[in-house]
C-alpha positions in Angstrom: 126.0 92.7 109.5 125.6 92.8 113.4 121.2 92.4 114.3 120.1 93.4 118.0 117.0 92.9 119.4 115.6 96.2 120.2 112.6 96.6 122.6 109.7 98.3 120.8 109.5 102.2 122.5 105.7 103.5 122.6 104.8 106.3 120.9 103.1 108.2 123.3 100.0 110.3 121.9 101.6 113.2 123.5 104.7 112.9 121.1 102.6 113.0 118.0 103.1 115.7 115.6 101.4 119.1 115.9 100.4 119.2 112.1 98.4 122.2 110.6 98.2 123.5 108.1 101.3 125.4 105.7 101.9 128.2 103.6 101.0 127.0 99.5 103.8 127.2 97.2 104.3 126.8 94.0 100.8 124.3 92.2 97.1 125.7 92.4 95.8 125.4 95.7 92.7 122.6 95.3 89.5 124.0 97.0 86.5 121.3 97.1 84.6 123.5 94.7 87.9 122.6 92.4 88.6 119.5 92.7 86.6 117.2 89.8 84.8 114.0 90.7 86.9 111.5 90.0 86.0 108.9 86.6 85.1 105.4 88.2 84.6 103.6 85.0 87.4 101.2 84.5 87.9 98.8 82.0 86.6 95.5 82.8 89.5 92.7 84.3 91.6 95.5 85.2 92.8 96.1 89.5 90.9 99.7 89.2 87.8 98.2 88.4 88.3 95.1 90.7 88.6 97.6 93.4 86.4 99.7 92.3 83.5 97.1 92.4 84.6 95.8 96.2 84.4 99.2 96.9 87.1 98.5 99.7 90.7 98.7 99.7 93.9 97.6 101.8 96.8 99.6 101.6 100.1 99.3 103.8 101.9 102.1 105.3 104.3 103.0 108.0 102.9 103.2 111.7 105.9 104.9 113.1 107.1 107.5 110.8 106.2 111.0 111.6 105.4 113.4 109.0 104.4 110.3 106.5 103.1 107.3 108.2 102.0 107.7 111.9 98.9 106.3 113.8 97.4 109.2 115.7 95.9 109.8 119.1 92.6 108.1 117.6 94.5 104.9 116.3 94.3 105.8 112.8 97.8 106.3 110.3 98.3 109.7 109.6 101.3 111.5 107.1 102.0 112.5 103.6 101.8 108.7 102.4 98.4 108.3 104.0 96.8 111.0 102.1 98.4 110.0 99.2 96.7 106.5 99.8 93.4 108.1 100.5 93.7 109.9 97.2 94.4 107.0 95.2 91.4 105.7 97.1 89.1 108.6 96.3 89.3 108.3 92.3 88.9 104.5 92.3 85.8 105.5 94.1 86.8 104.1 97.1 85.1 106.1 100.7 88.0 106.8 103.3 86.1 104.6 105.4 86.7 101.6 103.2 90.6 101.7 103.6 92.1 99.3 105.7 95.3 100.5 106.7 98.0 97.4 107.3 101.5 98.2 109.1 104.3 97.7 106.8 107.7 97.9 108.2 110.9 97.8 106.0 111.1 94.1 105.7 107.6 93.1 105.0 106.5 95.3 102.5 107.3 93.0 99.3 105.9 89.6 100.4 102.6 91.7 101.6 102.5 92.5 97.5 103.3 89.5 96.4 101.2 87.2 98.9 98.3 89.6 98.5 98.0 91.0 102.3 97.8 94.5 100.3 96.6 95.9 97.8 99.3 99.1 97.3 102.1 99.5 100.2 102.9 104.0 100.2 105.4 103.8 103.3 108.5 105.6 102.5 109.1 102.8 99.9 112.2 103.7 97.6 112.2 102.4 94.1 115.4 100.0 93.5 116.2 97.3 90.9 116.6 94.5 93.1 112.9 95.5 94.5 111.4 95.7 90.7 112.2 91.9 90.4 109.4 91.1 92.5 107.3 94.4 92.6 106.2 97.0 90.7 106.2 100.7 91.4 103.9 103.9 91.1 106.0 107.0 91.2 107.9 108.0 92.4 105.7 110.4 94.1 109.0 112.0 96.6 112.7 112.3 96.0 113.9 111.2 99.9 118.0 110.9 100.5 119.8 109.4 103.4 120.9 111.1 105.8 122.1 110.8 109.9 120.7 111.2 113.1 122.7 111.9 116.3 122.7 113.2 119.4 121.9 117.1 120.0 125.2 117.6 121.8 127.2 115.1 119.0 129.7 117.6 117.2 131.9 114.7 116.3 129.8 113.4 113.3 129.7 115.3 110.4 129.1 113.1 107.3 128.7 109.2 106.2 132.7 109.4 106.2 132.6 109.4 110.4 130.4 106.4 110.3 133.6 104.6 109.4 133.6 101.4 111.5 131.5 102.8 114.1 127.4 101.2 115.1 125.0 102.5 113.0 121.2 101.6 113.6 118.7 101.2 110.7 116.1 99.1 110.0 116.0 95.2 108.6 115.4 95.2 104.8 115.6 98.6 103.5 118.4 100.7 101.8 119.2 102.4 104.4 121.0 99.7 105.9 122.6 98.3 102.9 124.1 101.4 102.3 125.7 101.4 105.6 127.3 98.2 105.1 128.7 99.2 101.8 130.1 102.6 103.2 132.0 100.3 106.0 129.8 101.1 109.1 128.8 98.1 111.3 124.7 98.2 111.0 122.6 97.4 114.3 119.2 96.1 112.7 115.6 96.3 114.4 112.1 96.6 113.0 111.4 100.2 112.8 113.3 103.5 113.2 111.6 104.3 116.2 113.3 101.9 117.3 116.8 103.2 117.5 116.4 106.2 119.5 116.8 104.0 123.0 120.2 102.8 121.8 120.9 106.3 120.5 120.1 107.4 124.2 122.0 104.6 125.3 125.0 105.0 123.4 125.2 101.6 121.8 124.6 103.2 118.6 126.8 106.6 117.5 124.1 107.4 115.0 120.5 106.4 113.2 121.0 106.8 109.3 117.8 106.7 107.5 116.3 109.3 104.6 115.9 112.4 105.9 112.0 112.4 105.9 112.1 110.1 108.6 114.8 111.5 110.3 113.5 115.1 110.6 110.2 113.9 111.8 112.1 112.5 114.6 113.7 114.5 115.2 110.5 117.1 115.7 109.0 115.0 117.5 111.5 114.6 120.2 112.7 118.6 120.3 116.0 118.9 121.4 117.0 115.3 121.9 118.5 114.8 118.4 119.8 116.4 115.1 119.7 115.8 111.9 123.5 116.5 110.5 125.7 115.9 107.2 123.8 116.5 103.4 121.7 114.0 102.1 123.9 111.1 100.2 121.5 109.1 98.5 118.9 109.8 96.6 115.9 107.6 97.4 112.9 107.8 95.1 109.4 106.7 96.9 107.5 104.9 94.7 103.9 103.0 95.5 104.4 99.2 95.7 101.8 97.0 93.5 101.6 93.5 92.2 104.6 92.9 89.9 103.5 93.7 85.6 100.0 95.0 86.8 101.1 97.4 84.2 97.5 98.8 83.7 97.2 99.4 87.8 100.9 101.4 87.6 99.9 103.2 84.6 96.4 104.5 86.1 98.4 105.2 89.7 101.1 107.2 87.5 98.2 109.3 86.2 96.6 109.7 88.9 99.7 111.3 90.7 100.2 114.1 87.7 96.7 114.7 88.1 96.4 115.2 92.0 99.6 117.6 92.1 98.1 119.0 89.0 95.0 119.9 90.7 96.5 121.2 93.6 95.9 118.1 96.2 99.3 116.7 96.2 100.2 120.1 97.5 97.1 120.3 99.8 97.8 116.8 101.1 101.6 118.0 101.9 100.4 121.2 103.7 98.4 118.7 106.5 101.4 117.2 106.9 105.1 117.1 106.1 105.4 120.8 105.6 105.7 121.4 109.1 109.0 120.4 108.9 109.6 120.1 105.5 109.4 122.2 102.3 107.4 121.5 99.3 109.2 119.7 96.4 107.7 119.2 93.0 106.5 116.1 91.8 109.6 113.6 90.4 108.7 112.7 87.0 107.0 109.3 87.1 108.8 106.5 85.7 107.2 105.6 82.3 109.0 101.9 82.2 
């Protein structure tokens, strides 16, 4: 597996996302009127009421990722995963001001768990064995699949079949890139997808293959650069990284997630965000393990 250094491109503020507001679908619609005050009393010794009682929490996410993890214009993350963050926050009690928002790329986000850097990592974080040996996971909260990124003006890839022996760039440490190497592709590895587009532009890469959240938010974001082609060929649950067996913290997070799309804020949260590019899916069912 081939790894190139990559210069890090800038995300100018002009590139960010124009993200307003979408069309409901298919849950309630939450109006503040609706939406219950969330229960802050936790049993004592658990995370929620550790948390709770700080009244502060730190939470990793993508920096990079448009549509779910991208710091704004005003320096602050914005995306699908950071509003599901700040919800989490919101029914431990927790003020949106007392996040602190940590970057997690592909290859950091379990020892930030495990060494305590974060309290939850939400950044486009698919649920895998290998990952549940160290971690534990919330969720999934989004059913993601992998997909590729080319060129606008590349008619010669189709599917993962033309990635054949040809250099693919993904990102160190996630699925993505393991899958590439299994399907016989030669992965070039950086830090983070926004990474690839320069050797995309460059031609030392015939494709970026990531899932296709992230793909179709660059893809928006640079309009009429690239394209997203092929179906999906994974499926890639997202799941909310926590301290591995804080089964009580996982259980709580779990609930919390049928309650917010029950209440209409999952779908609220998705409408300031991924749904200008993407359409609303239902909640996965949460894994019960």
């Amino acid at each position: 597996m081939k790894r190139m250094r990559i210069p890090l491109i800038a995300l100018a503020a002009a590139g960010a996302l124009a993200l307003s507001a979408c069309a409901g679908g298919s849950t309630p619609a939450a109006t503040d009127s609706a939406t219950p005050e969330p229960d802050v009393s936790f049993e004592a010794g658990t995370t929620m009421a550790a948390l709770n009682e700080a009244g502060e929490i730190t939470i990793g996410t993508k920096f990079d990722q448009p549509l779910f993890g991208l710091v704004g214009p005003d320096g602050k993350p914005e995306g699908f995963d950071v509003e599901i963050g700040k919800l989490i926050a919101s029914e431990l009690g927790i003020a949106e001001d007392k996040i602190t928002w940590k970057e997690a790329v592909s290859a950091n986000r379990e020892p930030f768990i495990q060494n305590g850097e974060v309290d939850l990592v939400i950044a486009t974080y698919t649920i895998n064995d290998k990952r549940k040996e160290v971690v534990s996971f919330a969720g999934p909260y989004y059913m993601a699949g992998q997909s590729i990124l080319v060129l606008a003006d590349n008619d010669d890839i189709k599917s993962e079949k033309d990635l054949v022996g040809k250099p693919v760039c993904s990102v160190t440490g996630s699925t993505p890139a393991a899958k590439l190497a299994e399907l016989g592709a030669e992965p070039v590895l950086t830090d983070t997808y926004s990474n690839c587009l320069e050797p995309l532009r460059q031609g030392n890469v015939v494709a970026v293959s990531t899932d296709n959240v992230i793909l179709a938010g660059l893809a928006a974001q640079n309009e009429g650069e690239f394209k997203v082609v092929g179906k999906p060929f994974t499926q890639e649950p997202y799941g909310i990284g926590l301290k591995l067996d804080d089964t009580d913290f996982r259980m709580w997070i779990n609930d919390t997630l049928e309650k917010i799309y029950a209440d209409g804020r999952y779908e609220e949260a998705w409408n300031k965000t991924a749904c200008t590019v993407l359409d609303f899916v239902e909640l996965p069912a949460v894994d019960r393990y």
